[in-house]
C-alpha beads as a LAMMPS data file, in Angstrom:
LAMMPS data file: protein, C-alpha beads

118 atoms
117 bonds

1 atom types
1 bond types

-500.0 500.0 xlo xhi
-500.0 500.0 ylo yhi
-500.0 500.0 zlo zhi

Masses

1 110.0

Atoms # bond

1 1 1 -468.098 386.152 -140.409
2 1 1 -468.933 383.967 -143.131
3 1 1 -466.861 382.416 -145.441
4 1 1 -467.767 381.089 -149.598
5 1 1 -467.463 378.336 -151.917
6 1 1 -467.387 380.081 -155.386
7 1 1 -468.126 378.514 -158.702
8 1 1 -468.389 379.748 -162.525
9 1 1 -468.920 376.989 -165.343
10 1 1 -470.408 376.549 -168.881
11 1 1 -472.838 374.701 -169.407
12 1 1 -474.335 373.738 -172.843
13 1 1 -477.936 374.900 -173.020
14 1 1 -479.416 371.631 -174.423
15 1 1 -477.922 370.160 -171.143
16 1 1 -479.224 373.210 -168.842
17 1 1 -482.116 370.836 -167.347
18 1 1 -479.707 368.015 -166.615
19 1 1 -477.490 370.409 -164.703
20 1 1 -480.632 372.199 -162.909
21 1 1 -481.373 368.746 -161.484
22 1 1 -478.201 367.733 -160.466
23 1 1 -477.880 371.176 -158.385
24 1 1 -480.973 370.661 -156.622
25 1 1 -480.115 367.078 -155.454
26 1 1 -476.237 368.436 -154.730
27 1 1 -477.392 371.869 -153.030
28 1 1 -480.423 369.827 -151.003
29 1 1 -477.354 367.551 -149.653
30 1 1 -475.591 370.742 -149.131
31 1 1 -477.832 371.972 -147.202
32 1 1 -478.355 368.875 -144.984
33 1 1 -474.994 368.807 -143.741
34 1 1 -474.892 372.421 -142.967
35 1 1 -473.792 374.494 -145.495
36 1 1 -476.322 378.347 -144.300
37 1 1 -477.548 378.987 -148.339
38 1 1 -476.650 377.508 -151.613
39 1 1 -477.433 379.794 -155.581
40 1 1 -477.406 378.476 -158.409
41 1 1 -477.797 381.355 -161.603
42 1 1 -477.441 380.925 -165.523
43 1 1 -476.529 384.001 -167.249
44 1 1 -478.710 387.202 -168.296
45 1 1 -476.491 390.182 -168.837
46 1 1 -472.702 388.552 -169.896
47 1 1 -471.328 389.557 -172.399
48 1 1 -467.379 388.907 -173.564
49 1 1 -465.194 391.550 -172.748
50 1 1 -461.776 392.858 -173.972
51 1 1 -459.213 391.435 -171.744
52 1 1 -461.665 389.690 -169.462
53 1 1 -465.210 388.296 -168.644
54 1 1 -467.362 385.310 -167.469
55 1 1 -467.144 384.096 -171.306
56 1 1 -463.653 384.169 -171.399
57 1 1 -463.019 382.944 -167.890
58 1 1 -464.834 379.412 -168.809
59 1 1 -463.539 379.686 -172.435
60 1 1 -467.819 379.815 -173.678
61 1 1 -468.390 378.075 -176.792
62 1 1 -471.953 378.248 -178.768
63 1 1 -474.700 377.069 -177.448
64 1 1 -473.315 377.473 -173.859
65 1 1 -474.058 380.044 -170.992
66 1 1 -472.292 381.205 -168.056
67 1 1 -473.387 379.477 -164.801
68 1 1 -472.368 381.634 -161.426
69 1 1 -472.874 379.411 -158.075
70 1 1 -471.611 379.710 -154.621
71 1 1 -472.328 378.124 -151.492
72 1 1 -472.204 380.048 -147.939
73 1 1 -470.672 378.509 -144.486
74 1 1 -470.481 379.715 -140.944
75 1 1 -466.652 379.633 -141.076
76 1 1 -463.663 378.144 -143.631
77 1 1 -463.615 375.024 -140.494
78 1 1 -467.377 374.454 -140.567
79 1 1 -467.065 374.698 -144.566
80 1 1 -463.997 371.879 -144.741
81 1 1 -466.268 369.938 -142.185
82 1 1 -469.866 370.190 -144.695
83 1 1 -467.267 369.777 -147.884
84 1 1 -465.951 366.528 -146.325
85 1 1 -469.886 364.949 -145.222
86 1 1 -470.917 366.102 -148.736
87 1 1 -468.138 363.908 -150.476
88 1 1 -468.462 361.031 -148.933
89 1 1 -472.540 361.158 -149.008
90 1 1 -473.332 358.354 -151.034
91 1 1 -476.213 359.922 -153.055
92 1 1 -473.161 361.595 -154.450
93 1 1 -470.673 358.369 -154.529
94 1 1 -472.009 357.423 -158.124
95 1 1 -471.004 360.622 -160.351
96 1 1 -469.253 359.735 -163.507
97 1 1 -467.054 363.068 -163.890
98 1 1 -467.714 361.772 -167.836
99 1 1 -470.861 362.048 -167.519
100 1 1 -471.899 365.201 -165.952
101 1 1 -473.773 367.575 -167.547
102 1 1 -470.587 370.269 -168.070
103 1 1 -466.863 370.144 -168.547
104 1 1 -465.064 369.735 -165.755
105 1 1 -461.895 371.104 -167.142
106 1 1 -463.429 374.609 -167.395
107 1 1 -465.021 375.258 -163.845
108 1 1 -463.122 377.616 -162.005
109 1 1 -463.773 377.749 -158.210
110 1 1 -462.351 379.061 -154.958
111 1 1 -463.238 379.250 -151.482
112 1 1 -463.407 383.314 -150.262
113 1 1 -463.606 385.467 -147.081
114 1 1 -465.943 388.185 -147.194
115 1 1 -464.607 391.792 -146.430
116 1 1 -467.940 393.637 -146.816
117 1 1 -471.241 391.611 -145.862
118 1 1 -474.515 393.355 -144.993

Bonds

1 1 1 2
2 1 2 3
3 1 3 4
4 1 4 5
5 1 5 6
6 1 6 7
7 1 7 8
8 1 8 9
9 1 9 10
10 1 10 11
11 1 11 12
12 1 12 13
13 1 13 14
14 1 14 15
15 1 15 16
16 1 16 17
17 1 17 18
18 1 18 19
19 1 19 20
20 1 20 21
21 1 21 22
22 1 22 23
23 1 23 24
24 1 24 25
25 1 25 26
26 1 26 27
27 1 27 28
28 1 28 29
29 1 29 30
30 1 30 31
31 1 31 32
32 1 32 33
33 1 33 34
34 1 34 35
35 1 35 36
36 1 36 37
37 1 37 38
38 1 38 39
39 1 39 40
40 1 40 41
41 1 41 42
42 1 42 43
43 1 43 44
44 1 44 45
45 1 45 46
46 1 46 47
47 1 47 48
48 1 48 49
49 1 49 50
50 1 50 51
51 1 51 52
52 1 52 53
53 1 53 54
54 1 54 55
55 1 55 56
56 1 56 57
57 1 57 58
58 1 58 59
59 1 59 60
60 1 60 61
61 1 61 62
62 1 62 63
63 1 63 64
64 1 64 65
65 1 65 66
66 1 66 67
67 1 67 68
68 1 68 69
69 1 69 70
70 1 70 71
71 1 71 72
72 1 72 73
73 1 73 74
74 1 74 75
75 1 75 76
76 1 76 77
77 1 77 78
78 1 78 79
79 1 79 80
80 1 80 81
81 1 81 82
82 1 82 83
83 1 83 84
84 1 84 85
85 1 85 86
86 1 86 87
87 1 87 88
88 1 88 89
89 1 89 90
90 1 90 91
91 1 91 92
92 1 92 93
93 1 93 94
94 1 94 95
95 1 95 96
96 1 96 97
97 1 97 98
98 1 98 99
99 1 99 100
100 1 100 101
101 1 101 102
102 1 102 103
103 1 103 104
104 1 104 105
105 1 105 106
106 1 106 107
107 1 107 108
108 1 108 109
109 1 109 110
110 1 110 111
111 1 111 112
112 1 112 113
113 1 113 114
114 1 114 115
115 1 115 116
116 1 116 117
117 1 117 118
């Protein structure tokens, strides 16, 4: 079975093209060093909830949507293996944390083991 990098972010909408181009170079390198599929999506039906939600999650401010990514493996090994290539990939070696197109601080991510997959 598979296993799943999992990612949800804000991003601020003036910087939503900056972001879309730094997830195509990041999920083509992905890719590359083996990773099976790689989604990107920016909100279209979030909306805060009561206790809980994507909003809340990332703590959303105005002007900034929900972003919802993950990244699929053959296995949590091959995963650690692609994660590890990907880091050390020097088309990546150059990212200012500062500088990226989102805060940092307010990603939340995971790696996860299916238990239903069709």
């Amino acid at each position: 079975m598979s296993y799943v990098d999992g990612f949800v972010l804000a991003v601020p909408k003036k910087n939503l093209a900056a972001y879309r181009a730094l997830a195509r170079k990041a999920g083509k390198i992905w890719m590359e060093h083996g990773a099976q599929a790689y989604m990107e999506t920016v909100e279209d039906d979030v909306t805060p909830g009561k206790t809980t939600s994507f909003p809340q999650a990332v703590k959303l401010k105005p002007g900034e949507v929900v972003v919802f990514s993950w990244i699929v493996y053959k296995t949590r090994a091959q995963r650690d293996k692609v994660n590890k290539l990907v880091i050390n990939d020097p088309r990546l070696a150059n990212m200012d944390p500062k500088k990226m197109p989102f805060d940092l601080k307010r990603m939340i991510y995971g790696g996860f083991k299916p238990i239903v997959s069709f």
